[in-house]
DRENKEFI-52702 format. One record per residue (C-alpha): residue number from 1; residue in three letters; x, y, z. Coordinates in Angstrom, 3 decimals. Each point is the difference from the previous one (the first is absolute). Layout:
<pts>
NUM/ALA/X/Y/Z;
...
</pts>
This chain:
<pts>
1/UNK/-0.236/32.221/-17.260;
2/UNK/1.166/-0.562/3.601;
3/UNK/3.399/-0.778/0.252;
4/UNK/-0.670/-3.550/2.171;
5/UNK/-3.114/-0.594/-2.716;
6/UNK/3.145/0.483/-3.237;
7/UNK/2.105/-2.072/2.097;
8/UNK/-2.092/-2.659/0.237;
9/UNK/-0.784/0.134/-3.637;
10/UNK/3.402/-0.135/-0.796;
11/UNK/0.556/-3.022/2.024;
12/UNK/-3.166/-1.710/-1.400;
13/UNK/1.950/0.115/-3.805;
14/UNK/3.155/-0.977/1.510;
15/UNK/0.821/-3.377/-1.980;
16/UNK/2.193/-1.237/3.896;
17/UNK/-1.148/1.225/3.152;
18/UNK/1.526/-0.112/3.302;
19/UNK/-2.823/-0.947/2.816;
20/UNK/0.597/-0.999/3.627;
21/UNK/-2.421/-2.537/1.225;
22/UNK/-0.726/0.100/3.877;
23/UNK/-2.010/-2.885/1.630;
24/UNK/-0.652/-0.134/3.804;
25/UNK/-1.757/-3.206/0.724;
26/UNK/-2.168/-1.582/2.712;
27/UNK/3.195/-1.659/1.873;
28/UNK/1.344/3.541/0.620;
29/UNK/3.547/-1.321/-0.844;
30/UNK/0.973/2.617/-1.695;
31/UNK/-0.454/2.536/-2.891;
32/UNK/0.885/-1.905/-3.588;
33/UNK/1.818/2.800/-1.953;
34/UNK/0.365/-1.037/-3.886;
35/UNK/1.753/2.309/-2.375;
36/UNK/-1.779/-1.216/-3.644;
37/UNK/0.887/1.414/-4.096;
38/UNK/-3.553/-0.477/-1.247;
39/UNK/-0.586/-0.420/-3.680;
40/UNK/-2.713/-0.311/-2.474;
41/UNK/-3.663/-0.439/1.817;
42/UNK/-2.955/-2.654/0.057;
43/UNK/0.846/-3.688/-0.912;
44/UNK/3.747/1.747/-1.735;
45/UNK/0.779/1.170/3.604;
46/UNK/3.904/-1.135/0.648;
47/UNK/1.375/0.547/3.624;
48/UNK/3.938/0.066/1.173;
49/UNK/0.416/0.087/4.149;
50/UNK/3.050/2.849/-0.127;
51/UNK/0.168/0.008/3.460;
52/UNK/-1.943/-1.892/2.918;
53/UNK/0.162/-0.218/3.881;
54/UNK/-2.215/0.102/3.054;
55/UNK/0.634/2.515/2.804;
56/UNK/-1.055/-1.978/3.250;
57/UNK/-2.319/1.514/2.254;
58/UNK/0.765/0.677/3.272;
59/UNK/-1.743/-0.921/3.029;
60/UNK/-1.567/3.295/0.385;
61/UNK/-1.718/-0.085/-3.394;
62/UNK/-1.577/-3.357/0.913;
63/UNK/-1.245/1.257/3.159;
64/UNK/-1.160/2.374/-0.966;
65/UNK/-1.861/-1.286/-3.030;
66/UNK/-1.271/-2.737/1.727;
67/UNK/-2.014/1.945/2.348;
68/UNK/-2.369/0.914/-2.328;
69/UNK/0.595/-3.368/-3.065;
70/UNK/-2.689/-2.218/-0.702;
71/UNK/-2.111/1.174/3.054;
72/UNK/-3.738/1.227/-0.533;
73/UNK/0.565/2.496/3.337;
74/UNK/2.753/1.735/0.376;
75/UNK/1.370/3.723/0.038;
76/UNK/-1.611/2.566/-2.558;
77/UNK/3.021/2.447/1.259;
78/UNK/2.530/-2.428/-0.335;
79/UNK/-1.270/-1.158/-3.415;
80/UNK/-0.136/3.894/-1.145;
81/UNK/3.746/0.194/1.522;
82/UNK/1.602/-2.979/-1.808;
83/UNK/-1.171/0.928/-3.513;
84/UNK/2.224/2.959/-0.552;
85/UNK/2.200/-1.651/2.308;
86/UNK/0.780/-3.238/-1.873;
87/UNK/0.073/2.503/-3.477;
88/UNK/2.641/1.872/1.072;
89/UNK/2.196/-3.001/1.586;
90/UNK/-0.708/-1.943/-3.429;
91/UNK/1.497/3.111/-1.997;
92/UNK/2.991/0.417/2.220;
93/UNK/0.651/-4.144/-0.272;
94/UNK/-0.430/0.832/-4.139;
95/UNK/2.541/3.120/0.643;
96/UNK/2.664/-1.952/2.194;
97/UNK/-0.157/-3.232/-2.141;
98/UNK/0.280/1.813/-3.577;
99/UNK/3.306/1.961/1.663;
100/UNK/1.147/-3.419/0.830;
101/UNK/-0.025/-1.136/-3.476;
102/UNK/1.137/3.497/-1.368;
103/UNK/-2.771/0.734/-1.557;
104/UNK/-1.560/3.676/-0.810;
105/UNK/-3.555/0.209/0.851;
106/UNK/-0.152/2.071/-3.305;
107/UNK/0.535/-3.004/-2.002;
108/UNK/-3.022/-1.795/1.580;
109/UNK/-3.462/0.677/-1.905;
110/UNK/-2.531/-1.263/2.562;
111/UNK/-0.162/-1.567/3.541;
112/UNK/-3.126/-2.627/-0.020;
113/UNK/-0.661/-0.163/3.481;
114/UNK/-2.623/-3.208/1.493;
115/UNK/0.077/1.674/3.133;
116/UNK/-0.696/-2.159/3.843;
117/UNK/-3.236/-1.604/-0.495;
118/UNK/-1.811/0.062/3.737;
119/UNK/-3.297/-1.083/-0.704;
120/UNK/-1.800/-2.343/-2.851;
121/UNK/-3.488/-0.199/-0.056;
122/UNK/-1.393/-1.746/-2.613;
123/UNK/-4.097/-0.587/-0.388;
124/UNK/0.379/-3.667/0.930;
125/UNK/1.685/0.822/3.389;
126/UNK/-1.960/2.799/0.972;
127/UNK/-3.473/-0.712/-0.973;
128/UNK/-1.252/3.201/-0.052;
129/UNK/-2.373/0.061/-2.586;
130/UNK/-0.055/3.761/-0.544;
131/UNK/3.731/0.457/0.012;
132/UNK/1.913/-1.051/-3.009;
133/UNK/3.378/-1.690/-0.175;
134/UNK/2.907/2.440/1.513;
135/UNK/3.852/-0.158/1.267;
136/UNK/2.183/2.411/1.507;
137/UNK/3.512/0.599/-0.663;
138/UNK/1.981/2.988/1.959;
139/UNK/3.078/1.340/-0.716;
140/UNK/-0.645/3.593/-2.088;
141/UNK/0.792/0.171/-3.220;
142/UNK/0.546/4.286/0.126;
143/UNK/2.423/-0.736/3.298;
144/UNK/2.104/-2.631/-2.142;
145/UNK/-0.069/2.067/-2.891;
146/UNK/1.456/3.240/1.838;
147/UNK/2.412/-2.120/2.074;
148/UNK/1.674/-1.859/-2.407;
149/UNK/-0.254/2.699/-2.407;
150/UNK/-1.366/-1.898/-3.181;
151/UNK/-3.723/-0.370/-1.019;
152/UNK/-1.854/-2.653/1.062;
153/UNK/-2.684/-2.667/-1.166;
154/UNK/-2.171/-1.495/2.936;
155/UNK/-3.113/-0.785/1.132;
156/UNK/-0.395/-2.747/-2.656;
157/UNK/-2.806/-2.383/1.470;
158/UNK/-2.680/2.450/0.692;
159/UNK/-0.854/0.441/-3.847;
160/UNK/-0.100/-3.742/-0.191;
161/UNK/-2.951/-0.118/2.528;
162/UNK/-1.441/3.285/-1.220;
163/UNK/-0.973/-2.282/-3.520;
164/UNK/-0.926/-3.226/1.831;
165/UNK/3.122/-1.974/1.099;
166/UNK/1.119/-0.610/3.735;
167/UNK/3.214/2.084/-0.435;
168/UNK/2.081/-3.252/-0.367;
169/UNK/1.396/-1.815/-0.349;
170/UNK/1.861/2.503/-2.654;
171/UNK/2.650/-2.253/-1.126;
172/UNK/-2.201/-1.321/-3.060;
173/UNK/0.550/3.114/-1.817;
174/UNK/3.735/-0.493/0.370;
175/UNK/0.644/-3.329/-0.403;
176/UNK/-2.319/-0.337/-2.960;
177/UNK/1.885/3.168/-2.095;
178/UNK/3.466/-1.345/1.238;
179/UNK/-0.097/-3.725/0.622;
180/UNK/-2.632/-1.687/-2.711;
181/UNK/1.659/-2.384/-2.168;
182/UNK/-0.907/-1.778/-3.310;
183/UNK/1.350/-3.648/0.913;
184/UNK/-1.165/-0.486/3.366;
185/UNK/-2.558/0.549/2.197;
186/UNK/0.728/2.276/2.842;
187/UNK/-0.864/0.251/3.786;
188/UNK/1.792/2.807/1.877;
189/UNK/-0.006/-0.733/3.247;
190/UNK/0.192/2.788/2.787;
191/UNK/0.897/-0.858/3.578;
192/UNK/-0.003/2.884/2.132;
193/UNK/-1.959/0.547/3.447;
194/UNK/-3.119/-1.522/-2.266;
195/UNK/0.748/-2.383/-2.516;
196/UNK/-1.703/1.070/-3.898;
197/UNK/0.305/-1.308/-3.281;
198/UNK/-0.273/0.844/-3.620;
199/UNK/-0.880/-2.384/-2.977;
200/UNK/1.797/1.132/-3.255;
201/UNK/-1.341/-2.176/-3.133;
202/UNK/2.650/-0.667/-2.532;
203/UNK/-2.852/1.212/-2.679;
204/UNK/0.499/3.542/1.841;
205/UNK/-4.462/0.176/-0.006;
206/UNK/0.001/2.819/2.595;
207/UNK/-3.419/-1.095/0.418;
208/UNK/0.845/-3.102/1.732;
209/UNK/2.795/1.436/2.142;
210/UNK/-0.697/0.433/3.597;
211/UNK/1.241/0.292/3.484;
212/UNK/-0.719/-0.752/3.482;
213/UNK/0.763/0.092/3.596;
214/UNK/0.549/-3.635/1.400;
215/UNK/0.095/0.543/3.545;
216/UNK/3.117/0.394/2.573;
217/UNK/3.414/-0.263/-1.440;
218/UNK/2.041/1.297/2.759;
219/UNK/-2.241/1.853/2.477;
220/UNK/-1.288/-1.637/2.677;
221/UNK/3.402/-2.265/0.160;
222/UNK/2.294/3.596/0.440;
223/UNK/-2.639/1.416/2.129;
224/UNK/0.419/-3.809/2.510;
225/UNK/3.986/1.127/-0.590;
226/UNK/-0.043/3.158/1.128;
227/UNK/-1.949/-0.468/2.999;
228/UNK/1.390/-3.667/1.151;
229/UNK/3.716/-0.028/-1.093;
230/UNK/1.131/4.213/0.077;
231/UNK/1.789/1.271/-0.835;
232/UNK/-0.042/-2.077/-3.376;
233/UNK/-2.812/1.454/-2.731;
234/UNK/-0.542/-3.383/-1.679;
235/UNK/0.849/-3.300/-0.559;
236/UNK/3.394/0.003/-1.448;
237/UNK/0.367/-2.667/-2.407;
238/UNK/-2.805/-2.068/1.763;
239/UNK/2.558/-0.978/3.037;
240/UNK/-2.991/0.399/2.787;
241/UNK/-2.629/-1.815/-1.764;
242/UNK/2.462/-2.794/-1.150;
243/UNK/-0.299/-0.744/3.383;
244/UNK/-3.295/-0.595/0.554;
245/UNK/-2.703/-2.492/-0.834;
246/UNK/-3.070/0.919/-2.004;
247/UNK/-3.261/-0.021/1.559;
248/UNK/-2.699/-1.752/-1.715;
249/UNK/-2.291/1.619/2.215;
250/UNK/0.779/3.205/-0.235;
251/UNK/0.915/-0.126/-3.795;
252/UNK/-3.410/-0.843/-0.384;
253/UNK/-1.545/2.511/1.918;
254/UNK/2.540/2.872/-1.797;
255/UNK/-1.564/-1.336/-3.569;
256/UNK/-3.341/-0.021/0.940;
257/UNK/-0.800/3.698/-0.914;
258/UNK/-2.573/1.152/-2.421;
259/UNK/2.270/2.047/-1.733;
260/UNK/1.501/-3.527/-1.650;
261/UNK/-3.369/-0.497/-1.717;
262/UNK/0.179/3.338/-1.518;
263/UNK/0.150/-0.066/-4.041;
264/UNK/2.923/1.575/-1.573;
265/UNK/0.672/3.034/0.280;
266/UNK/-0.347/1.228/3.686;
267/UNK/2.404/1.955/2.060;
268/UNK/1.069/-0.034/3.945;
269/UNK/2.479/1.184/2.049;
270/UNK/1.096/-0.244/3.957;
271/UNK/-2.934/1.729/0.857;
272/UNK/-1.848/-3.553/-0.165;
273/UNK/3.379/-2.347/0.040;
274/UNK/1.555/0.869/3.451;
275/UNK/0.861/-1.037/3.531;
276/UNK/-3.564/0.265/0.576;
277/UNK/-0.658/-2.430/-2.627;
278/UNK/2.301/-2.584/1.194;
279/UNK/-1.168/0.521/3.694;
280/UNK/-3.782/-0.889/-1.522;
281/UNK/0.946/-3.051/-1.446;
282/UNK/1.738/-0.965/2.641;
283/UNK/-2.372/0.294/2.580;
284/UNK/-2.398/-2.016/-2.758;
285/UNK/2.646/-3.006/0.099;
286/UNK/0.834/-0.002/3.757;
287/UNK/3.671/0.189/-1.065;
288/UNK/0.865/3.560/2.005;
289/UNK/2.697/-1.997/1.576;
290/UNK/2.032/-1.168/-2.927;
291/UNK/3.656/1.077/0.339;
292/UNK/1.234/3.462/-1.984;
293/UNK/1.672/-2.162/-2.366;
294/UNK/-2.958/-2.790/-0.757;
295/UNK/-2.196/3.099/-0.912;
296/UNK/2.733/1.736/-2.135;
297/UNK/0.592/-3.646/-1.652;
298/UNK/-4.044/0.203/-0.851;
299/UNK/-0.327/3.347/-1.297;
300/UNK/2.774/-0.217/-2.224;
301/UNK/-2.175/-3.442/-0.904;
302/UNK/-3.115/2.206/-0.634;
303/UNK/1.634/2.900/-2.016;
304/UNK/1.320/-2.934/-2.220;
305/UNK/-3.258/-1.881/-0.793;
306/UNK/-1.980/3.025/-0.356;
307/UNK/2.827/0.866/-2.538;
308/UNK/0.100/-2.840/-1.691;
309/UNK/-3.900/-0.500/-0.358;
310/UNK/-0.143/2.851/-2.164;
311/UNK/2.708/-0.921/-2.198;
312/UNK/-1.766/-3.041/-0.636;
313/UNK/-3.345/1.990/-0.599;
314/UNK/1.776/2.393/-2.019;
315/UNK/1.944/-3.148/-1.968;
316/UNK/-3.177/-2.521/-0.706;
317/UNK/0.144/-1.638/-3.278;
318/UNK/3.060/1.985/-0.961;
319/UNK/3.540/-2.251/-0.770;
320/UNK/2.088/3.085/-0.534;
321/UNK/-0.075/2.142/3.351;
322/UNK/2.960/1.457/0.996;
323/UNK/0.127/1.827/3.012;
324/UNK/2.173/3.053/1.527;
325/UNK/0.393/0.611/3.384;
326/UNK/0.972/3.390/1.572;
327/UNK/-0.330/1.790/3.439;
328/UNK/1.284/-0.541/3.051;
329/UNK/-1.634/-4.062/0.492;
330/UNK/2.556/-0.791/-2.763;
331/UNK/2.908/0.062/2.391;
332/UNK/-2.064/-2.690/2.521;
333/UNK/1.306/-3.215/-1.204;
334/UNK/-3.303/-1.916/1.757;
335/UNK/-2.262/2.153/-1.078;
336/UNK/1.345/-0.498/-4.004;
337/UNK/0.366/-3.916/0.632;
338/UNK/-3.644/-0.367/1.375;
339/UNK/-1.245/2.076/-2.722;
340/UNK/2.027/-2.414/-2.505;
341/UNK/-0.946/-2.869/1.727;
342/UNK/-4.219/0.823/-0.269;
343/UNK/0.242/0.832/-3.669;
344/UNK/0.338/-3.307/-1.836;
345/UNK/-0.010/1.695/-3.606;
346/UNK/2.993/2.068/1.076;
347/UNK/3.739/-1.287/-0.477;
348/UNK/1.476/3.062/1.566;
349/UNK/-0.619/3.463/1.058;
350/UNK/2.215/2.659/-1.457;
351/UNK/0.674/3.417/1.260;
352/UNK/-0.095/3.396/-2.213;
353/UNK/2.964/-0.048/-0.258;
354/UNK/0.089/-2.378/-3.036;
355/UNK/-2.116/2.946/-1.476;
356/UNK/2.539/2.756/0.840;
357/UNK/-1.846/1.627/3.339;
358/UNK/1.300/-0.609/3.439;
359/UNK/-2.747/-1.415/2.064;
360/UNK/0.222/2.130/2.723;
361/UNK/0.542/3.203/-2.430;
362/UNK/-3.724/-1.027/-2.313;
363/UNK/-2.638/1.646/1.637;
364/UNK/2.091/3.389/-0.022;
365/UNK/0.581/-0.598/-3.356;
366/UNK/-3.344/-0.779/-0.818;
367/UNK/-1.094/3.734/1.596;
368/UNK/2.602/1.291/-2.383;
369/UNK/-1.683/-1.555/-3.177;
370/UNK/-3.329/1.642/1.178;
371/UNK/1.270/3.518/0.695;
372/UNK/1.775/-0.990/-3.657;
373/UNK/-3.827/-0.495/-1.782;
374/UNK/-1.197/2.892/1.975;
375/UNK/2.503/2.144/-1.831;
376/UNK/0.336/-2.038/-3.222;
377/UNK/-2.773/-2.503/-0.219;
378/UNK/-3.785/-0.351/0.325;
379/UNK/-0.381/-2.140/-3.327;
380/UNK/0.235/-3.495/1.661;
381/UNK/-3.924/-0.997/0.241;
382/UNK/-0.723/-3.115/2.536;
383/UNK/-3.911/-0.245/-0.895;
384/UNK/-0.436/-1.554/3.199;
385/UNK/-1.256/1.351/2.668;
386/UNK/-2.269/-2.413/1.921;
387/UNK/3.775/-1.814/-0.065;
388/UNK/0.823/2.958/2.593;
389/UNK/2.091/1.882/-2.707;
390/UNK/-1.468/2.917/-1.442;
391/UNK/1.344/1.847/-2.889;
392/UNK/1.815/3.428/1.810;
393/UNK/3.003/1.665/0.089;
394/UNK/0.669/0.519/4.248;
395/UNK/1.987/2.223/1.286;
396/UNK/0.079/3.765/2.036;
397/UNK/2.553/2.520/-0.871;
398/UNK/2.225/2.034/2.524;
399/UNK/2.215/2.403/-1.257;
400/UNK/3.273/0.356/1.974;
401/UNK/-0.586/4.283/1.173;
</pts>
């Protein structure tokens, strides 16, 4: 046996592991580093967050990735260039920040690595009828490994669209093994760049758990940010849209997509919720000369309904909903209190961490629970796969030389 192949196994029994979650998202904020001891597997899966913190990005790294993010044209050299690139900058961020804490790589069992998605191209936005659904995350998995010196687990969406899914949103497999509880019913609510959701029933049915994409959480508002108030990157606690007025206007114009209409579960991403998207609707509701602030004030406004509107879907007929918020929207007190405000079954929205998980440290942990049931798992069965959650174990392995 292989000495990588014997380690593995020997991890795979261990009854504690140590795994570092990484998650780069859509904002390009930063890289989400989450040092996890990972227990048991399936639905007696129990997480503790040793160590979490997010290494900002620098301006370079956003330049750079935004030259080719979200854009159907763009560089094929500069694409090739940035996938080992971004590897081996991930592994020395992993290498820098576990010296920081004083820990030995040795001790670590498994990076699970998301990677920098660039592109996501599901069926219903490219309409290609002999293509299939598809999504592209860079950042290599061997040039992580070697850097930081510890194997790696990555890659983990392509496997979900190789048996039928849209390679996310991922989360359900996650929060279902982690979060389910027997005395409530559960929505886990993710607000990143795109907002998703998951619906955990307190009878833990995995068939009638699913998730979804909702639409922008934070994309199109940091992109308006970035290129109207620089050198701010977003909306710090809502001060620039505070100041505006909503747009009825152009509110309705934003919410008058036919991606709204879709059933659950669908997924998006800033390929279709952009700059581009705002300057449509705009131009649709002759409001292209609404102040900076007026159009910040309505966005926020749209993220919040669109939000809200599937909570409600997600909540019909049920009178014990509780939902938990994570992501970077949780920090935007407008964005929470319009969300509140258009949910009229809802007393209050927590945050995870009533359930133990830092909301800006879940969806690295989450990555760590699925490199976890790649190593220890593959027993949990969702029987559900028209719900957009087949029944897989995801995951590519990079050993470390």
């Amino acid at each position: 046996m292989h000495q990588h192949i014997e380690k593995l196994y020997l991890s795979a029994k261990k009854e504690r592991k140590l795994i570092i979650g990484l998650m780069s998202g859509t904002s390009l904020d930063g890289l989400d580093i989450a040092l996890c001891e990972v227990s048991g597997q399936g639905m007696d899966t129990h997480v503790e967050v040793v160590k979490f913190t997010t290494v900002d990005y620098d301006d370079d790294y956003k330049t750079r990735v935004k030259r080719v993010f979200a854009k159907r044209e763009c560089d094929l050299e500069e694409v090739t260039l940035l996938n080992p690139w971004i590897g081996q900058l991930h592994g020395e961020m992993v290498a820098k920040t576990l010296a920081s804490w004083g820990v030995a790589k040795e001790l670590v069992d498994v990076i699970a690595s998301h990677g920098q998605t660039i592109y996501h191209c599901p069926k219903n936005q490219h309409k290609r009828p002999e293509y299939g659904n598809a999504t592209l995350q860079i950042g290599d998995s061997d040039h992580l490994a070697v850097t930081a010196g510890i194997t790696t687990i990555a890659d983990f969406r392509q496997k979900h669209i190789a048996a039928g899914g849209e390679g996310a949103p991922l989360a359900v497999y996650g929060d279902y093994l982690y979060f389910t509880s027997s005395s409530e019913n559960r929505i886990l609510l993710n607000m990143g760049g795109i907002a998703n959701l998951t619906y955990l029933p307190k009878s833990a049915d995995a068939r009638a758990v699913f998730s979804s994409d909702i639409g922008p959480g934070n994309t199109i508002m940091d992109a308006y940010v970035q290129r109207y108030f620089a050198p701010l990157h977003y909306d710090k606690d809502a001060a620039i849209a505070t100041k505006g007025t909503v747009s009825e206007g152009l509110l309705t114009a934003l919410c008058d997509d036919a991606f709204f209409a879709l059933g659950f579960p669908k997924t998006t991403g800033p390929e279709v919720f952009n700059l581009a998207y705002l300057a449509a609707a705009q131009a649709r509701s002759n409001t292209q000369n609404l102040s900076h602030f007026d159009v910040m004030a309505t966005l926020v406004q749209f993220s919040g309904l669109m939000i809200a509107k599937a909570i409600n879907q997600c909540s019909e007929g049920l009178t014990d909903v509780a939902v938990y918020a994570s992501g970077g929207g949780v920090h935007n007190p407008l964005l929470m209190d319009i969300i509140l405000a258009n949910c009229p079954a809802l007393s209050e929205i927590k945050n995870t961490d009533s359930l133990g998980i830092n909301p800006d440290a879940k969806e690295a942990v989450l990555f760590a629970i699925l490199a976890n049931e790649c190593l220890s798992g593959g027993q949990q069965r969702f029987g559900n796969t028209e719900q957009g959650i087949p029944d897989i174990t995801m995951g590519k392995i990079s050993f470390a030389d």
